[in-house]
N, C-alpha and C positions, 0 to 999 in steps of 0.2 A: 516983340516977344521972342525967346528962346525957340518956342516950340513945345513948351511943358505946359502941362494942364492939373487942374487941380480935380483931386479927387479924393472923394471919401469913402473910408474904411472902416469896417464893422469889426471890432476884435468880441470874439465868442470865450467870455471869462469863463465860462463853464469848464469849455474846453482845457484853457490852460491850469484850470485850477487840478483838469482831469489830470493833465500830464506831470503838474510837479505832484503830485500824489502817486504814480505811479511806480510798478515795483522798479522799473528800470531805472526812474530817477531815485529811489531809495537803495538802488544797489549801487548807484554812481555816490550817490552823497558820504555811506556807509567806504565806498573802497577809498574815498577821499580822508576821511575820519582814521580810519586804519594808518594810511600813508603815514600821517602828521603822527598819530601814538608809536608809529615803528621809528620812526626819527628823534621821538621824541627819548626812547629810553628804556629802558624796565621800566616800572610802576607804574605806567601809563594805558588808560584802556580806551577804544573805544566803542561808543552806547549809539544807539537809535534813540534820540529823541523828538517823540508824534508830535506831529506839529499839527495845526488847525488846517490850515492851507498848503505846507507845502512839506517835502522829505525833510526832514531834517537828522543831527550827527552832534555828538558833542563831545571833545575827546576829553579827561578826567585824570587827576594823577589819583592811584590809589593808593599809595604808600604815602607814608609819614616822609620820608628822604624824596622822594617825588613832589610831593606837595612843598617842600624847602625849595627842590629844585627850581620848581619853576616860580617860585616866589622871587629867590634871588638873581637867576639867572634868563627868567621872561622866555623859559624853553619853549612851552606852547606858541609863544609870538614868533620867534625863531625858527620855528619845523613849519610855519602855516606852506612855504612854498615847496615841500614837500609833495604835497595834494597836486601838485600840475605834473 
């Protein structure tokens, strides 16, 4: 044997469910959101959407010409690296 031992570990869901709930993780999510809609263009915005479990973000074209935009041209798939 190596020298490594096996052991077990308790993960406290409570907890994590505490942290992706949390305002710092909804202020991470939301500046993440923002990035991807400023790359994105005009007519792009974006929303807080409450999740059950965790922060969540959702960017959205608002315009008619935005809404083509990224129909045709997959803008939102394209800006996702943005967010890093």
């Amino acid at each position: 044997m190596s020298g490594f031992r096996v052991m077990s570990v308790r993960l406290n869901n409570q907890a994590f469910r505490a942290l992706r709930r949390s305002p710092g993780a909804k202020r991470l999510v939301m500046s993440a959101a923002r990035k991807i809609a400023a790359a994105s263009g005009p007519g792009y915005e974006a929303r807080e959407a409450p999740g059950r479990d965790r922060a969540r973000a959702i960017v959205v074209p608002t315009t008619a010409e935005a809404r083509r935009d990224s129909a045709t041209n997959l803008t939102l798939l394209r800006n996702l690296g943005a967010a890093r």
